[in-house]
C-alpha positions in Angstrom: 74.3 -17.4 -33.6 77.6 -16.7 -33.2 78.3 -20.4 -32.5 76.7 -21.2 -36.0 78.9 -19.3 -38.0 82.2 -20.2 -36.6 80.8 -24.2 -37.1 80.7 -23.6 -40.3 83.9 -21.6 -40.4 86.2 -23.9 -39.0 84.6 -26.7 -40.8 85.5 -24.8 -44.4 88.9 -23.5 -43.2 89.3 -27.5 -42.8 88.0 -28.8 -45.6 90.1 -26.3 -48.0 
């Protein structure tokens, strides 16, 4: 789960 979030954290610090 963790895994999951911090996808999709990275990929929004990245995008803005």
């Amino acid at each position: 789960s963790l895994g999951e979030i911090n996808s999709h954290i990275t990929a929004a610090e990245d995008s803005g």
